[in-house]
N, C-alpha and C positions, 0 to 999 in steps of 0.2 A: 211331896209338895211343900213347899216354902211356906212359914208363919202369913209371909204377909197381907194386907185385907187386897181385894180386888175391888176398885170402884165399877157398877154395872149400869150402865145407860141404856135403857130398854127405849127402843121403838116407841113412840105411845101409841100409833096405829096400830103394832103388835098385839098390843096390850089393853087394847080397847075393847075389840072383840069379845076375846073369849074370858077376860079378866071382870068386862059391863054382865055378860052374861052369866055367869058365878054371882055376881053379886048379885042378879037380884033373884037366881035359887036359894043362895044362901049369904043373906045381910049379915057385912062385916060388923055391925053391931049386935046382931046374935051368933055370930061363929063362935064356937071355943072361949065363952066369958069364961067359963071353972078351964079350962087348959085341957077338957076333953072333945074330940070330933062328935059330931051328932050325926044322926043318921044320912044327912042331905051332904054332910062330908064325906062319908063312906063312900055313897053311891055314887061321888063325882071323883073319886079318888082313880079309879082307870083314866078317865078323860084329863084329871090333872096329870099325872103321869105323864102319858100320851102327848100333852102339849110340852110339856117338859121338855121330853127328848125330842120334839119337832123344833123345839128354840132349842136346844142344844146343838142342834144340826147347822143351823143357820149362825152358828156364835163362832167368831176363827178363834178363838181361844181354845177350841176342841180338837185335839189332833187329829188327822185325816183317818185312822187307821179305828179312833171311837167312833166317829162318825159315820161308819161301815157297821157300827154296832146298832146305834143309832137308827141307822135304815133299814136294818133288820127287825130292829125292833118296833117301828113303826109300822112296816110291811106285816107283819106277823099281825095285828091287831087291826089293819084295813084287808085283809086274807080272806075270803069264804071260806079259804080250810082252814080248818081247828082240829085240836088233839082230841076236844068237847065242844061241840058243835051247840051255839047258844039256842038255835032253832029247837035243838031236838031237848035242851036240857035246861033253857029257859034261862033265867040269873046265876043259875051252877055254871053255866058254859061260857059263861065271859071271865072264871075263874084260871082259867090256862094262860088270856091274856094279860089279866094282871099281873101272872106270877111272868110273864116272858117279857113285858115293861120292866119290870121291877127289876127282872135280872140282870136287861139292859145297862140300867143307871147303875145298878151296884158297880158291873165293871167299870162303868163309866168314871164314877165316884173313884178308880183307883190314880186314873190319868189326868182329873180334872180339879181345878180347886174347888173345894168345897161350895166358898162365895161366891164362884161361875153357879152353879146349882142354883144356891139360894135365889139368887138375884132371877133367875127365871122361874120360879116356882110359884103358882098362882094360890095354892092350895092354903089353908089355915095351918099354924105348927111350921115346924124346922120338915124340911122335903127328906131331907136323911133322915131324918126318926121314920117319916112313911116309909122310905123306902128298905131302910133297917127290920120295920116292924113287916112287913110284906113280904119279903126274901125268910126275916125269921118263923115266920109264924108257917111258908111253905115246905120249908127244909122241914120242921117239925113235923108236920103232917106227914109228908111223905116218908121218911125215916117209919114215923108209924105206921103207914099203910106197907112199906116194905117190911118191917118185922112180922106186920100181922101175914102178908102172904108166907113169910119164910118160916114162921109156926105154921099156916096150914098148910105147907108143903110137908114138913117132917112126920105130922101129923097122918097122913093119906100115907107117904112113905113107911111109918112103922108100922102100918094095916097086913 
């Protein structure tokens, strides 16, 4: 991708919605004063996401082929099937579709300028750090949870 800035004209109707409704869960006068999310950040952080890649869909600066990424990743997260079923598993089970948003826009992030992102991104903080900080924080766990199975495997195996 090219240095240069992209100027982003949002919708205001777009942006009225769901950007009136953020604000008044969480007033942009108490967002992030210290440069950290609060908890009302966290918990909207799938739904910012989510909107993300729903105005990434709609933006022609997206090429047709992320926008299939896109729809995947939207779908995955309107789905009644899950890998972790939020019914049965409560706030743990909306963890699968964070991590399959998040993975979305990473790829996305590779085909797209960066400013196309920002410029739709409803959320408190730079949208790439969320999305940086979400992909890294899952890769990590899982890494762990697969060492931990491939120690109790050897484990049972030297019995």
């Amino acid at each position: 991708m090219s240095g240069m800035a992209v100027t982003i004209e949002l919708n205001p109707k777009e942006r009225r919605l769901y950007d009136r409704l953020r604000e008044r869960i969480v007033p942009a006068d108490q967002a992030g004063l210290d440069g950290r999310s609060g908890a009302r950040d966290l918990l909207l952080l799938l739904p910012d996401l989510t909107i993300l890649l729903i105005r990434l869909l709609r933006d022609s600066r997206v090429p047709v082929l992320q926008k299939g990424v896109a729809i995947a990743g939207v779908a995955y997260v309107v789905s009644p099937i899950d890998l972790v079923p939020a019914l049965l598993f409560g706030p743990v089970g909306l963890l699968d579709d964070l991590f399959v948003v998040a993975a979305c826009l990473s790829r996305l992030l590779n085909h797209v300028h960066p400013d196309v992102v920002r410029g739709h991104w409803s959320g408190h903080g730079d949208a790439l750090d969320a999305i940086q900080n979400v992909t890294g924080w899952f890769e990590k766990e899982v890494s762990r949870r697969v060492s931990d199975l491939g120690n109790l495997l050897r484990r049972r195996g030297s019995r």
